[in-house]
Each structure stands twice: as C-alpha cells, then as structure tokens.
C-alpha positions in Angstrom: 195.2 76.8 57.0 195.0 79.0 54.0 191.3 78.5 52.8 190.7 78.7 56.7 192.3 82.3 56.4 190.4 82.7 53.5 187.1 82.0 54.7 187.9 84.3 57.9 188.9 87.4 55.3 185.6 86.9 53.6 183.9 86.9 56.6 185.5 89.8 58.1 185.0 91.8 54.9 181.1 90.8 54.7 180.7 92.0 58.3 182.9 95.1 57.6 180.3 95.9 54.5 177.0 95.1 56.1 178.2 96.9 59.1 178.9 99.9 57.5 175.9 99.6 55.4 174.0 99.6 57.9 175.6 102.7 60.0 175.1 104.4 56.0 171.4 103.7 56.6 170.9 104.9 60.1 172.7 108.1 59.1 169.6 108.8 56.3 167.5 107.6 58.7 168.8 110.1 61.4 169.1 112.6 58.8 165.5 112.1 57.1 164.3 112.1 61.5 166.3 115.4 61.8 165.0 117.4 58.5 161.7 116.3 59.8 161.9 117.8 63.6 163.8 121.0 61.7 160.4 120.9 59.7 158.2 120.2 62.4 160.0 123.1 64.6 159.3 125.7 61.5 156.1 125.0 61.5 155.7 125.5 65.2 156.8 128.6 65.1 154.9 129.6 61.7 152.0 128.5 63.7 152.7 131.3 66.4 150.1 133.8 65.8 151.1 137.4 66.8 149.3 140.6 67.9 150.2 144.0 67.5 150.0 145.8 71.6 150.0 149.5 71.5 149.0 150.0 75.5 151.1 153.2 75.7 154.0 155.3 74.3 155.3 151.8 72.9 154.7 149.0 70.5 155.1 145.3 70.7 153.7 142.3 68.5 153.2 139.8 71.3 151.8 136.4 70.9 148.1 135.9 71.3 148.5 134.4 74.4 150.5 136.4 76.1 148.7 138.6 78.7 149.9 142.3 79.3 149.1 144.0 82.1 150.0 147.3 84.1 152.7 146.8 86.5 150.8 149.9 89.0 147.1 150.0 89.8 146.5 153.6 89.2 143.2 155.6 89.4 144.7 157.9 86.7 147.0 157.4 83.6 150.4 158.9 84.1 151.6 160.6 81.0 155.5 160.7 82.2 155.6 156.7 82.1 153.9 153.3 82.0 155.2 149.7 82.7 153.7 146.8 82.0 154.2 142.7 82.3 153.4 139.9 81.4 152.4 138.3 83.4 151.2 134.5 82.1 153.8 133.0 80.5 155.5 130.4 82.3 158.4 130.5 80.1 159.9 133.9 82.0 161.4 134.6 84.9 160.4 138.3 84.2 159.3 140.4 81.1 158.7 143.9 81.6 158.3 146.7 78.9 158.6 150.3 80.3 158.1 154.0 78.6 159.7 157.0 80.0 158.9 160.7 78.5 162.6 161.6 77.5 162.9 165.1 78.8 163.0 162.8 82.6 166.6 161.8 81.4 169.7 163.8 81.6 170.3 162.6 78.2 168.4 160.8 75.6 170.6 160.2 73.1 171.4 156.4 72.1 175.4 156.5 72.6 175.2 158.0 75.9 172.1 155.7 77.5 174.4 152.7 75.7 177.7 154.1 77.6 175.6 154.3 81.1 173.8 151.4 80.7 177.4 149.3 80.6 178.3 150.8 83.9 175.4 149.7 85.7 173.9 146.8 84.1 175.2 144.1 86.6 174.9 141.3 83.2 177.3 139.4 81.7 176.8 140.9 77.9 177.9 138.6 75.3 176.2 140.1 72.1 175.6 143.8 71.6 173.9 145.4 68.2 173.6 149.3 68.2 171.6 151.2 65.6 170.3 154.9 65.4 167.8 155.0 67.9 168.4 151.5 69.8 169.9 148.7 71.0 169.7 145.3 72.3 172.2 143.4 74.9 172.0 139.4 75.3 173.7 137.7 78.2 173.7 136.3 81.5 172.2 138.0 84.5 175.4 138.4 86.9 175.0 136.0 90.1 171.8 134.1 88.8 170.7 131.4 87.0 169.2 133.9 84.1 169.6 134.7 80.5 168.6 138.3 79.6 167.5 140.1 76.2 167.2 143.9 76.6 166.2 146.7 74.4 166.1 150.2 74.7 164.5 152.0 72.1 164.8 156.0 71.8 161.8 157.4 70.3 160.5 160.8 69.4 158.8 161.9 73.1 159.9 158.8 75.1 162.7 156.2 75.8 161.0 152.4 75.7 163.0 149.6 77.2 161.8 145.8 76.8 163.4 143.6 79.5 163.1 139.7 79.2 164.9 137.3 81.6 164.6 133.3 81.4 166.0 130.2 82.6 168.6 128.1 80.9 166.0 125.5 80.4 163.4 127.0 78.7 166.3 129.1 76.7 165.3 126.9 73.2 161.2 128.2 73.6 161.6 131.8 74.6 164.4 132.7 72.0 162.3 131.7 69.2 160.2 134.4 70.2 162.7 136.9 70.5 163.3 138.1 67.1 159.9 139.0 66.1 159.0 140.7 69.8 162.6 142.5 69.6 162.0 143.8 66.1 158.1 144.4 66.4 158.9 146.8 69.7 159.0 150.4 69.0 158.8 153.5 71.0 156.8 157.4 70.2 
C-alpha cells in the first residue's frame, strides 16, 4: 500500500509539473503572439499616410483615402461658412467639419460655446479636455447606437467644429485615427 501511495504521489507530482510547464509555455507563447499583434497593430497605423486638407477657414490632416467633399452644391463660395463630409469611409456613421465666421455668434468665446454646448448637446459625454481656444467631448450619442468625438476650435475670424460619430463595432479602427485628425484640425 505504501509504495502504491508512493507511486501515485510521484505521479501526481510529475503531472502537476508538466502541466504547469506547459501552461508556463503557452503563456510565452501567448505573450510572444500578443507583442507581435501589438507590433503588427503599430505598424498599421505607422503605415497610415496622412494629408494635410485646407478646403476653407479650417485645417485637417486626413488620411489619403479619405474623400472630402462640400456638404451644399453652390454656384458661389460663401465666405460666412462652409461644411464639408466625408463621405467614403465606411467606418462612420457621419463625419462632418463645419466653419462659421465668428461675428454670426452671440459669443465666441471658448467657456461660453463650452457652457451652451452642454445644454444642448443631447450626448452622453464621458471625457471632456478644454484648452484656450478649444475643446473636444467623447461619448455616446443619447438614444442611438453611436460613439461621438467633437471638437470645436475658436479661431481668429471663425469657429470650426469637427463632428465624428461611429458604431461600437468599428470603435477599435476609427479611434486610432482620432488623435492625429483631432490634433491636426485647426481653425483661422
């Protein structure tokens, strides 16, 4: 009975060590498999090649194959505003970037468009970063299935905004755009 007991101990350790070995070398394995997707992701978005869009009284670095286009056929050029889409990208529900000469506001100044735009948005804001002459809201579009990113930029003649709404599901691809976009988008 004892050398059974024994034999049964020595087995139970051996399995105990090989099994854990084994989880030990499917960890480095998942490891070495998820450095190289981190890797491969980096360069995916190194990869991204950006141009700098300068259709109006804003700014915008914009990947090459995104196509920007007036939201209004007009004969003439309005100097008060301009929108514009894009309008090619599967990724977005919508992306709009809009100019407004600032003497059509009651008030340009970045405190009080921030104060009004929290009245009226209709979004579930979850991050909010304010600086001198803009700011930028992430969140949930209230009632829909959408994520947001806006910006409003106050610049010397104009007030720019950049609106960006997209699906949960392609949340991962459009947010590794966002931060040069967001950044690149400036206003006169």
């Amino acid at each position: 009975l004892i050398n059974f007991m024994k034999n049964n101990i020595s087995l139970l350790l051996f399995s105990i060590v090989f099994f854990h070995s084994c989880q030990n070398q499917e960890s480095k394995s998942d490891e070495k498999s998820s450095s190289k997707k981190t890797e491969s992701e980096a360069e995916n978005e190194k990869s991204v090649e950006y141009v700098d869009q300068k259709p109006c009284s804003f700014s915008v670095k914009l990947p090459v194959d995104f196509e920007m286009k007036p939201m209004y056929e007009e004969e003439e050029p309005n100097t008060d505003y301009c929108d514009y889409e894009i309008t090619n990208s599967e990724l977005f529900y919508s992306f709009t970037l809009k100019s407004l000469l600032k003497s059509k506001f009651e008030s340009a100044e970045i405190d009080t468009l921030f104060a009004k735009g929290l009245k009226i948005s209709g979004r579930q804001i979850t991050t909010k970063i304010k600086q001198d002459n803009w700011f930028v809201w992430y969140g949930k579009v209230n009632e829909t299935p959408y994520f947001f990113y806006w910006k409003l930029v106050v610049g010397e003649n104009f007030v720019s905004e950049m609106d960006i709404m997209y699906e949960e599901k392609n949340k991962k691809e459009v947010e590794k755009y966002l931060k040069e976009i967001g950044d690149s988008f400036k206003s006169e």
